[in-house]
N, C-alpha and C positions, 0 to 999 in steps of 0.2 A: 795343396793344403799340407803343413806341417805337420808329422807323427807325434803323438804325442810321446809324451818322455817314457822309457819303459819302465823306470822305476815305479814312476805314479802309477801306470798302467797295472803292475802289481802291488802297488801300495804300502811298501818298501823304501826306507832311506838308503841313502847313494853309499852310505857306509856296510848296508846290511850284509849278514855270512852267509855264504851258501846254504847253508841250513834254513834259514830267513825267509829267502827267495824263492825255496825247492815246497816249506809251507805254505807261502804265500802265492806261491802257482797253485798247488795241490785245490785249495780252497776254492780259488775262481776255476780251474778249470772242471770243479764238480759243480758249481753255480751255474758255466754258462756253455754247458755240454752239449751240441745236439739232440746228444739223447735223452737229457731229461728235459732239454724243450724243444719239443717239435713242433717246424713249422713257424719258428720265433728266429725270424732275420735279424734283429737287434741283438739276440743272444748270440748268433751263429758268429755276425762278424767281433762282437765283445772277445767272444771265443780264438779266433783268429789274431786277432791282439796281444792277447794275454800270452797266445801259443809262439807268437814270434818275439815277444818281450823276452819270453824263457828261454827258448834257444838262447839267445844272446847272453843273458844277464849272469845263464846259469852255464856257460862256457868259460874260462877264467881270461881267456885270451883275450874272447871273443868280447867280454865285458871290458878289460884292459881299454880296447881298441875304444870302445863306443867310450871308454869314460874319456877318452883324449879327445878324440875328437864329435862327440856329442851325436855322432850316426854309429852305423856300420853296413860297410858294403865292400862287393870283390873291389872295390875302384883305391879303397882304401889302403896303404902300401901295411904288409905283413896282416893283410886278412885274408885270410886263402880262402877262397870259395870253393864250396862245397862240404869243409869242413865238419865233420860231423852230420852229415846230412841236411846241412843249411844253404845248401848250396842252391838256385836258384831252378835248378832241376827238378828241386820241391823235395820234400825231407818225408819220412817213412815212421810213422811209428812204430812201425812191428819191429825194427830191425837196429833199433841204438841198441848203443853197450851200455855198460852196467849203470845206472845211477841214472839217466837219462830219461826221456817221451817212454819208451816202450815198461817201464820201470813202473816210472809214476800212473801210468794208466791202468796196469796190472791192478794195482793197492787200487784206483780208483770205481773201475769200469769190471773187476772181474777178469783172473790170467787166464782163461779157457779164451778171449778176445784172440791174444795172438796165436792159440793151439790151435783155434778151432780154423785159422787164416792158410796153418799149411797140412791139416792133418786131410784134409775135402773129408768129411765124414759126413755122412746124411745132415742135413742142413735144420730136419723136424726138429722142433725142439723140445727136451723131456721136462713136462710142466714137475714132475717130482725133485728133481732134481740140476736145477738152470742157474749158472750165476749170473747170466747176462739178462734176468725176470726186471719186467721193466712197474713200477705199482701206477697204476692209472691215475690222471689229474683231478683234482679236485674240482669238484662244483660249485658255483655261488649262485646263492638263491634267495632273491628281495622279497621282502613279505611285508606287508602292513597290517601292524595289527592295534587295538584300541589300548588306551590309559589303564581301563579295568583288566583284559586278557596278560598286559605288558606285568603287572605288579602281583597277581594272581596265579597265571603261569597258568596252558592247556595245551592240550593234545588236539592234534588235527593229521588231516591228510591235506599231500599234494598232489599235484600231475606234474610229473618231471618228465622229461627227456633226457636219458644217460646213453652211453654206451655201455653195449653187453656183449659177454662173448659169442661170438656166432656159433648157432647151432648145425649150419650144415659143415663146418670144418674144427668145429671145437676148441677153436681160439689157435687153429694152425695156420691160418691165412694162407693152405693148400688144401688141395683133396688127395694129396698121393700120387704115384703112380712114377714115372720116369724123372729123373734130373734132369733140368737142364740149366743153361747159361742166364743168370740170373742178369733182366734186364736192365737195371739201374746201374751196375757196375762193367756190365759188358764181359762177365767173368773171373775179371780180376780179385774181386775180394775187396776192391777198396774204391771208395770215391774219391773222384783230385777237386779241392775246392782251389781256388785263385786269388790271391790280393797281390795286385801290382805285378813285381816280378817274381814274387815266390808261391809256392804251391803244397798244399798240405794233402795228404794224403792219410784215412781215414777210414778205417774197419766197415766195409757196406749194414746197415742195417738192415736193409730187407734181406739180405742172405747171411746175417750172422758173421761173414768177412769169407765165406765158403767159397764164394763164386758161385755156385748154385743153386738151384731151388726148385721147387716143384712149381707145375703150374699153381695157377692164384685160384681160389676160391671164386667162382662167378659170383657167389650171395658177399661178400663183404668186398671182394676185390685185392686181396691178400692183405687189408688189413686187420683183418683175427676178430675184429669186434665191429659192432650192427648197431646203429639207434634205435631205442625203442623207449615207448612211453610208457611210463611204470605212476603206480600210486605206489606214496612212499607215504608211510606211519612218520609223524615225530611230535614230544614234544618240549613246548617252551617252556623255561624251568621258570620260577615266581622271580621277578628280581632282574629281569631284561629291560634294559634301555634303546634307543634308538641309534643306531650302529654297532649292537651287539652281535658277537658271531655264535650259533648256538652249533655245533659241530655234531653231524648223523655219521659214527663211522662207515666206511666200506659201501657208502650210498653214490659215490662217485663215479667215475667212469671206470670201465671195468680194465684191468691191467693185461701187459703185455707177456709173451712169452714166460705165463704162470704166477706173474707179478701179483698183488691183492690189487683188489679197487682202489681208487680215492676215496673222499671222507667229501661229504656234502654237507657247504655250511649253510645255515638260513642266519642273513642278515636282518634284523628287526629294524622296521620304522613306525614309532610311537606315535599316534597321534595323541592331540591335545583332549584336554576334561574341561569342563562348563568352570568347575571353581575349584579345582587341585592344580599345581605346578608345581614340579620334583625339580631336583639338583641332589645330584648322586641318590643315598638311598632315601634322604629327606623327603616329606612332603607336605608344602605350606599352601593356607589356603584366609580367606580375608570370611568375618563373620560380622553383621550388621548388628549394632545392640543402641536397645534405645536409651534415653536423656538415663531416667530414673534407673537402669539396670546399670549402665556406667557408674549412675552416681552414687548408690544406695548398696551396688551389690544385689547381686543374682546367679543363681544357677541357671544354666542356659544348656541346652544340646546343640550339639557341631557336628558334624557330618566328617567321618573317617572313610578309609578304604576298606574295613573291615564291618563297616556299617555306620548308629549313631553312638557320642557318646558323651558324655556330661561334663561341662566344663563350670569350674567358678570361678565366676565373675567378681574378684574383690570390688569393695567400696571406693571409689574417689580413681576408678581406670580410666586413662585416658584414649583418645582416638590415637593409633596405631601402633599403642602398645602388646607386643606379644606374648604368646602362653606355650608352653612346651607339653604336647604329649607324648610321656616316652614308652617307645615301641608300637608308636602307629605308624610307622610309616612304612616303606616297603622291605621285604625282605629282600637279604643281601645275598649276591651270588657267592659269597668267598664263605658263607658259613649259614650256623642256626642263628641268626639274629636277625633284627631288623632296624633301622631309623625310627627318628624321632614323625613324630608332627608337627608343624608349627601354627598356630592359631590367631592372626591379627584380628583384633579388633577394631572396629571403625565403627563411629558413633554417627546415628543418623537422627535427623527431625522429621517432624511431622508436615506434612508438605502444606497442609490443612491446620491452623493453630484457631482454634474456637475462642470466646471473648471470655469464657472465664478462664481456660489457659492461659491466654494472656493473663489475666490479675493474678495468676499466681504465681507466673514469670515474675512479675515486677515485683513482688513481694518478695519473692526469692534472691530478685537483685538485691533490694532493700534493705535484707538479711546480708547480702553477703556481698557485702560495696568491693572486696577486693577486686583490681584491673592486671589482668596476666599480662599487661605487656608495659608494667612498670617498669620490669628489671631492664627492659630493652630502652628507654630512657623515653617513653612516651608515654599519654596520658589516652 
């Protein structure tokens, strides 16, 4: 399968300045880091992409080469492999010169990365004071809730399942006691990941890039944090629609090496009302009125969210002409105000017309010969 072009890859024109390109990695490669997605193969290899676009692009030669001939490899005449650590060998973060991977990751990821890679110093980590503190992921949380709760806004509790920090190692994902060769890395400080024929090479997480570590914690398993099921307070502010995110800070999963929690959103799903339907903060609704209240004028009560409330009815209304009440309708999240109301009316008969009804129908035609569907050019 053909790579895709590296420019795109960093989304970048074929003209851009190094400066351009050196931002335009920065961005994705804090977007699609391991470390802020764990456990996310779609981000890992994105990652990988983007990290071999940059070698290249952000090499001047190296880019030279690829813009002649639309690749770059040893095979290619004046690209020397291994170049800057692109060499198939697999390249090092900790270990470019100036302006380079080990550079960009500094300003990204926190520089105690590459100190902490040759200094082997205790691998604990000091929640007071950590640049590599990772903040825990966020929670999403589906709720259904009714027409009247959604426009009104209440407090409630849940049953969530978050992660929290463990209590028998205190979010150290050890218990102490002697170092040793940190399993995942096999010592080294660093993971080798693989595409094709190159190989990146990558600060171990589980040991900080130390090479070692204490044993794991048997209660979390050296992941620092436990599930557990918590009732969590929140509530829905007046003015929530269905796909709304109502955001509980610090209710998320609890964070890494001193990091804060995530923030736990509840997403709302409105159900419907008997005879309200909103659109944005509007809320219209259809009201049945009879012959003589159409045609004479009346005050009539109509049903709001806020309760009833008195509408007039001019003289000579027609069926589905509307009435605006303003400031019934639901309060708006962006401030103190609310929406209108909107009021149709729809004119009904009598399903039962009694015999002297009728006489007084016809009387009333008799009065008033005019045919509404003159203008329409029939009789």
């Amino acid at each position: 399968m053909a790579r895709e072009d590296y420019y795109k890859l960093l989304g970048v024109e074929r003209g851009a300045s190094q400066d351009e390109i050196k931002k335009a990695y920065r961005r994705l490669a804090r977007k699609y880091h391991p470390d802020v997605n764990p456990g996310d193969k779609s981000a890992e290899e994105k990652f990988k992409q983007i990290q071999e676009a940059f070698e290249v692009l952000g090499d001047a030669k190296k880019r030279d080469v690829y813009d002649r001939y639309g690749t770059y490899s040893d095979n290619i005449p004046n690209a020397t492999p291994g170049s800057g650590g692109f060499g198939f060998g697999g390249f090092d973060f900790g270990g470019f010169g100036s302006g380079s991977f080990g550079d960009i990751f500094s300003e990204l990821f926190g520089s105690s990365r590459r100190a902490n890679a040759s200094a082997n110093t205790s691998p604990t980590p000091n929640f007071s004071d950590n640049p590599n503190l990772q903040k825990g992921t966020d929670i999403e949380y589906s709720m259904s809730i009714s027409f009247e709760q959604a426009v009104q806004g209440f407090t409630s509790s849940i049953n969530l399942n978050r992660n929290e920090i463990c209590d028998r190692c205190n979010g150290n994902g050890d218990l102490g006691g002697a170092l040793q060769n940190c399993n995942r890395c096999e010592g080294t400080g660093k993971v080798v990941t693989q595409t094709g024929k190159l190989q990146f090479k990558t600060p171990c997480s589980d040991c900080q890039g130390t090479g070692k570590r204490r044993l794991a914690c048997n209660v979390c398993n050296g992941k620092a944090t436990v599930p557990k099921a918590e009732a969590v307070k929140i509530r829905i502010p007046a003015g929530v629609d269905s796909g709304s995110r109502v955001r509980v800070p610090n209710k998320g999963n609890a964070g890494k090496m001193g990091g804060l929690p995530g923030d736990l959103y509840i997403i709302t799903n409105v159900g419907e009302h008997p005879y309200f339907t909103r659109k944005g903060d509007n809320v219209y609704c259809s009201i049945p009125v009879t012959v003589p209240e159409a045609a004479i004028g009346a005050k009539i009560e109509v049903p709001t969210i806020s309760g009833k409330a008195v509408l007039r009815i001019p003289p000579g209304t027609q069926s589905g002409q509307k009435f605006r009440l303003r400031e019934k309708g639901v309060p708006s999240l962006r401030g103190n105000i609310c929406g209108d109301q909107y009021v149709e009316v729809r004119i009904v008969l009598p399903k039962i017309i009694s015999e002297d009804t009728k006489s007084i129908l016809k009387e009333y035609a008799r009065l008033n010969p005019e045919n509404p569907r003159t203008e329409m050019g029939l009789e």
